[in-house]
C-alpha positions in Angstrom: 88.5 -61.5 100.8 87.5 -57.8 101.2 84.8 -56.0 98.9 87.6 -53.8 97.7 89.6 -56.7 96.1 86.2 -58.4 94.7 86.0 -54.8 92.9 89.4 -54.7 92.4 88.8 -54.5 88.5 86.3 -51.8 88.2 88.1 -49.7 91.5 91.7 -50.0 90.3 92.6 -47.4 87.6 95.1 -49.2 86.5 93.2 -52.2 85.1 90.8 -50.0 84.1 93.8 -48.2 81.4 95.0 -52.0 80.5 91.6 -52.6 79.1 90.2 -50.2 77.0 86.6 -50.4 75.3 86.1 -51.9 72.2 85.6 -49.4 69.3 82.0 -49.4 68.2 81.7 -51.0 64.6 79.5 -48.3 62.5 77.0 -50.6 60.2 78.0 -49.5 56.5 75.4 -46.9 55.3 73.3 -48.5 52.1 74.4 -47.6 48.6 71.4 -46.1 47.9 71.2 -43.6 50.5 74.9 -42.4 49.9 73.6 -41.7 45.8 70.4 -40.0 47.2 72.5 -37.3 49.9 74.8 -36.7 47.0 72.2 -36.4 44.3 71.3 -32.7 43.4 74.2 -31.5 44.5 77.5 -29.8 42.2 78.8 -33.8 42.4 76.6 -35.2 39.8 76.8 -31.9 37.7 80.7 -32.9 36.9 81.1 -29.1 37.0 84.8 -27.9 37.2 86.4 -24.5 37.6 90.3 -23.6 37.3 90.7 -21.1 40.1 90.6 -18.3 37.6 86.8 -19.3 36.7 85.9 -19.4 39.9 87.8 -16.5 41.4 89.5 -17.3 43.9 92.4 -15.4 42.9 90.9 -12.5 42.3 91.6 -9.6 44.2 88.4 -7.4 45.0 89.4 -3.5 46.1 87.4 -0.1 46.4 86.2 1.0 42.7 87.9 4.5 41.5 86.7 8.1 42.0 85.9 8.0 38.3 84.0 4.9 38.3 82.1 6.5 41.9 81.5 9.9 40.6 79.5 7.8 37.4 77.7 5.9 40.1 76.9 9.2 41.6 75.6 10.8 38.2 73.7 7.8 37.3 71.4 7.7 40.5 71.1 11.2 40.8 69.7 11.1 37.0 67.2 8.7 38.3 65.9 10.6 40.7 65.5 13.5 38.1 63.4 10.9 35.5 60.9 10.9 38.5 60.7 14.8 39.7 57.3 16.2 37.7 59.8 19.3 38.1 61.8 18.1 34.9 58.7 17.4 32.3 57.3 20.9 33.8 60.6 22.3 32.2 60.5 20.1 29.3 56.8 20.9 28.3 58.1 24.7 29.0 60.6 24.2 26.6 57.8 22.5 23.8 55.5 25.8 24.4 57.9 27.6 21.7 56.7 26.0 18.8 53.0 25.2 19.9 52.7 29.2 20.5 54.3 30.2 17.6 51.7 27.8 15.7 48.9 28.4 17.9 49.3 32.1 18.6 51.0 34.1 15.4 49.4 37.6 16.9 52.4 36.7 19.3 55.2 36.2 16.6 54.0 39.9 15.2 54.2 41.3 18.6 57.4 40.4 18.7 58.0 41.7 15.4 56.8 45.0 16.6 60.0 45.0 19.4 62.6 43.8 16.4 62.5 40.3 16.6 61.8 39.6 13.1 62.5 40.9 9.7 64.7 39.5 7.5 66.5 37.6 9.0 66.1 33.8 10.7 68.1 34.8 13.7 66.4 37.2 15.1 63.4 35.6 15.1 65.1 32.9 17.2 66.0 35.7 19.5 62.4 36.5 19.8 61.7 32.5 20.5 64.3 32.7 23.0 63.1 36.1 24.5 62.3 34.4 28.3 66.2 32.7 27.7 67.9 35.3 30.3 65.2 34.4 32.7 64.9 30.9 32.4 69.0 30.3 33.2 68.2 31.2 36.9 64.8 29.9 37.3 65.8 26.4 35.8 69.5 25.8 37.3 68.4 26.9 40.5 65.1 24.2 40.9 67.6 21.7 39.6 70.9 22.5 41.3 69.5 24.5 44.1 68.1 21.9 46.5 70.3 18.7 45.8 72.8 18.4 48.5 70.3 19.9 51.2 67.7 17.6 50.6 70.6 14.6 50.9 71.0 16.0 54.0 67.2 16.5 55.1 66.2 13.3 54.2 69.6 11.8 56.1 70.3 9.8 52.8 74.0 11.4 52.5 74.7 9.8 56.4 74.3 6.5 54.2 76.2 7.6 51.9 79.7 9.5 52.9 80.2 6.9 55.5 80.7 4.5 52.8 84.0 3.8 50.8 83.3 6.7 48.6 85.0 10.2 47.8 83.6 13.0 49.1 84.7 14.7 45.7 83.0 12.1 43.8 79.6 12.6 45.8 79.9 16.0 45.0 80.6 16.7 42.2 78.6 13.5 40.1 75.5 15.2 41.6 76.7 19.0 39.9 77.1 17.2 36.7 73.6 15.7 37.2 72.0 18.7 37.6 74.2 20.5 34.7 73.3 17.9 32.1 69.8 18.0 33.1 69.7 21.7 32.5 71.9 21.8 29.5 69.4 19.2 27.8 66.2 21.2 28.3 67.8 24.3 27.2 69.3 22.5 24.3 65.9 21.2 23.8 64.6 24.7 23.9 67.4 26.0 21.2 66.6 22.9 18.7 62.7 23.9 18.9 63.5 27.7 18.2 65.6 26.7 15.3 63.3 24.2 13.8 60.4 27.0 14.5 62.3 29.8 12.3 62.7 27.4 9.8 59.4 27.3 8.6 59.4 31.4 7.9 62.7 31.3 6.4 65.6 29.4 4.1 68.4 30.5 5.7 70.3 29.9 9.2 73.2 31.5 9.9 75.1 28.1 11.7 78.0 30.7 13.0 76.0 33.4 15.0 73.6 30.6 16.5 76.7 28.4 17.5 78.0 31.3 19.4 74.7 31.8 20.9 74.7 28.3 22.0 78.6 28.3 23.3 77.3 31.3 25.7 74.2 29.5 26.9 76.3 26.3 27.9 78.7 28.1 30.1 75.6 30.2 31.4 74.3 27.0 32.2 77.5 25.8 33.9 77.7 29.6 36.2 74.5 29.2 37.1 74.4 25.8 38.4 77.4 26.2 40.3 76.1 29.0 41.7 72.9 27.8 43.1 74.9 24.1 44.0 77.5 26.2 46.0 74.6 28.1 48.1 72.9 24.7 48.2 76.0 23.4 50.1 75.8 26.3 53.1 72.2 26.2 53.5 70.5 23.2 55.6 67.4 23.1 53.8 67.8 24.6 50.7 65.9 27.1 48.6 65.3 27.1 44.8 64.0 31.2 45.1 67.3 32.6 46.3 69.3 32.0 44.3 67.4 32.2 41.2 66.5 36.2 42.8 70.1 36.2 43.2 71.6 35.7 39.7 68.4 37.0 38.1 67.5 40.1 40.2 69.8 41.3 42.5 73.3 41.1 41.1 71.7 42.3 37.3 70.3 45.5 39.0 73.1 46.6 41.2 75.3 46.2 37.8 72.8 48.1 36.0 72.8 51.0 38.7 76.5 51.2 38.7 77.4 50.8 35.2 74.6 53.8 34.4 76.4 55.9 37.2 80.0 55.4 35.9 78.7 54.7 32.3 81.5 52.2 31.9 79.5 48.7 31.2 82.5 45.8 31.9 80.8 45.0 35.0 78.5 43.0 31.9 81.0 40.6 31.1 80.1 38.7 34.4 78.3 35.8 33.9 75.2 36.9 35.4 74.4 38.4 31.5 75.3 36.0 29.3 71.7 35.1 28.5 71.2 39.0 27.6 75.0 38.3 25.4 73.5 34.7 23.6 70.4 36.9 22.4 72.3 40.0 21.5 74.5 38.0 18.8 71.3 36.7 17.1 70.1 39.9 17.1 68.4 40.9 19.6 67.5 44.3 20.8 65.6 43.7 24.2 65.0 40.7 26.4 62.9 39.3 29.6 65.2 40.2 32.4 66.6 42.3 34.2 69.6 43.0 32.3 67.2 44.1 29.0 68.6 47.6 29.8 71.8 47.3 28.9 71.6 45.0 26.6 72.3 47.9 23.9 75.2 48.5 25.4 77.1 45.0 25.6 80.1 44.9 23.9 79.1 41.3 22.2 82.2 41.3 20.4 84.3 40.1 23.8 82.7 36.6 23.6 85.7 34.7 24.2 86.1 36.9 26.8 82.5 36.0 28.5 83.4 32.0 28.2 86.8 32.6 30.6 85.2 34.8 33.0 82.2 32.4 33.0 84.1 29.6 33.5 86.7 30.8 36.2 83.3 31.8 37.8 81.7 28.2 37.8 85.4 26.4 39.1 85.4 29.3 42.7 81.6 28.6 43.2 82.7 24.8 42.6 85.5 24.6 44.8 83.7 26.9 47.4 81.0 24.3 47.7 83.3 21.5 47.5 85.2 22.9 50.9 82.1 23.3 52.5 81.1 19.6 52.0 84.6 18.6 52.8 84.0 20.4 56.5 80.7 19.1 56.9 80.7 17.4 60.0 78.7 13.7 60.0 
C-alpha cells in the first residue's frame, strides 16, 4: 500500500467534490437583541409614505430665469442692508426736514432765488434744489461698482458657472441697485412733501406726480448708465460716471445749445432732474444744467419719459453684450 492511496481521500479531487462540507448552523440571535438593533429606528415609528409624500416621483429640474433673476435681486439687496453707503444716502435724504426745522434762514434764502411764495410747489422745488445733482452721485455709488466688484472679489466665477442665466445675473443685480435708488429718492420726495405741508394747505397732486414720473425714469437712465460702464471697466469707479452724466455731457449741451440757440439737445435724459424741478416751479437748480433750465420746454414731458427710457434699454443691452462676451 503506497502513501498516495492511504491519502487517496484527501489527494483525489474527486472524493473531495462527492463530499462537500457541512453548512455551518448559525445559533439564532436572542429576541432581545433583534428588538434593541431595530429600536429607534423608522420601524417602531409605524411611519408610512405613498410615493407622492415621499417624493420619489418627483421630478427636480433647473428653477426659471424668473425665479433666478428674484434670487439674484434678493441677495444683491442683502448686501445693500449692510453697505454704510445706503444709510449715508438715507440720512441725506432725512436732512430735508431737519434743515428746514433747524435752519429757516435757509428756507428764506431760498425764498430770495424763487423757491417760495405762494405756492406749496415751489417750495418743494427749493427742498429738492440738490435733486439734479444727487441722480448721478447716488445711481452711480449704487449701480456703478456692482458687477466689477463681482468680478474683483471672484464671487461671479462662483456664480456664472452655475446653472444660472447670464441674463438673470445681470439684470436682478440692475433692478437691485434701481430699487435701491428709487426708494431713497422716493424717500426724499415724501419728506419734501410732508415739509411744505406745514407752511401751506394746498398740494397740487398733478404737477408733483409729474415731477415724480420724471425722477423715476431719471433714476432708471442713470443707473443704467453707470451699470453699463460698470460692465467695461475691471474695477469699477463710482466718480466717472457720476462726472459723466452730471458734468461733462450737461456742459457740452449747454455750450452747443447757447451756440445754435436751439435747446432739444435738453430732452436727453441727462436733464430730467433740471425738468422734475422746473414743473413744480422752479427757476434755478444745483447742477450743471441750472442754465438752461429757463429754457426747457417742460411741456414735452411725455416726450422726456420715451427718450429716457429708449436711453436706459441701449445702455441695458450694451452692458448686457458685454457680460455675455466676458470670458470666465
Amino acid at each position: 500500500m503506497s502513501l498516495k492511496s492511504g491519502f487517496k481521500g484527501v489527494f483525489d479531487p474527486k472524493i473531495s467534490e462527492d463530499r462537500p462540507p457541512a453548512p455551518v448552523e448559525k445559533t439564532p440571535e436572542p429576541k432581545e437583541f433583534q428588538e434593541r438593533e431595530e429600536s429607534g429606528t423608522w420601524r417602531d415609528t409605524g411611519y408610512s409614505a405613498t410615493d407622492e409624500e415621499a417624493h420619489r416621483d418627483v421630478k427636480y429640474s433647473i428653477k426659471s430665469p424668473l425665479h433666478q433673476t428674484f434670487a439674484v435681486f434678493m441677495v444683491q439687496m442683502k448686501l445693500f442692508s449692510k453697505m454704510k453707503w445706503t444709510y449715508i444716502l438715507l440720512f441725506t435724504a432725512l436732512l430735508i426736514p431737519i434743515i428746514a426745522f433747524a435752519a429757516p434762514d435757509f428756507i428764506e434764502i431760498m425764498s430770495n432765488f424763487g423757491y417760495g411764495g405762494d405756492y406749496s410747489t415751489t417750495r418743494i422745488a427749493g427742498l429738492l434744489f440738490f435733486l439734479p445733482l444727487m441722480l448721478g452721485l447716488m445711481t452711480s455709488i449704487m449701480c456703478g461698482t456692482q458687477m466689477p466688484s463681482e468680478f474683483k472679489e471672484r464671487t461671479a466665477y462662483m456664480n456664472i458657472p452655475m446653472p444660472m442665466s447670464r441674463a438673470s445675473f445681470f439684470f436682478g443685480k440692475y433692478l437691485a441697485g434701481f430699487v435701491m435708488c428709487l426708494g431713497i429718492f422716493m424717500f426724499a420726495y415724501s419728506m419734501a412733501v410732508a415739509t411744505a405741508l406745514k407752511d401751506y394747505d394746498t398740494i397740487f397732486p398733478d404737477l408733483v406726480t409729474s415731477s415724480l414720473l420724471l425722477t423715476v425714469v431719471g433714476v432708471l437712465a442713470y443707473s443704467a448708465t453707470a451699470y453699463c460702464i460698470g460692465c467695461f471697466t475691471k474695477k469699477g469707479s463710482s466718480i466717472f460716471p457720476f462726472a459723466l452724466m452730471s458734468f461733462i455731457i450737461p456742459l457740452i449741451v449747454v455750450i452747443v445749445c447757447s451756440q445754435t440757440d436751439d435747446y432739444t439737445l435738453t430732452l436727453l435724459p441727462m436733464f430730467l432732474g433740471e425738468a422734475a424741478l422746473g414743473i413744480l416751479g422752479g427757476t434755478m437748480s444745483g447742477s450743471a444744467g441750472m442754465v438752461v433750465l429757463g429754457s426747457m420746454d417742460l411741456t414735452a414731458t411725455w416726450l422726456m419719459i420715451v427718450i429716457g427710457i429708449a436711453w436706459t434699454v441701449g445702455f441695458l443691452l450694451l452692458g448686457y453684450f458685454q457680460t455675455q462676451r466676458r470670458e470666465m
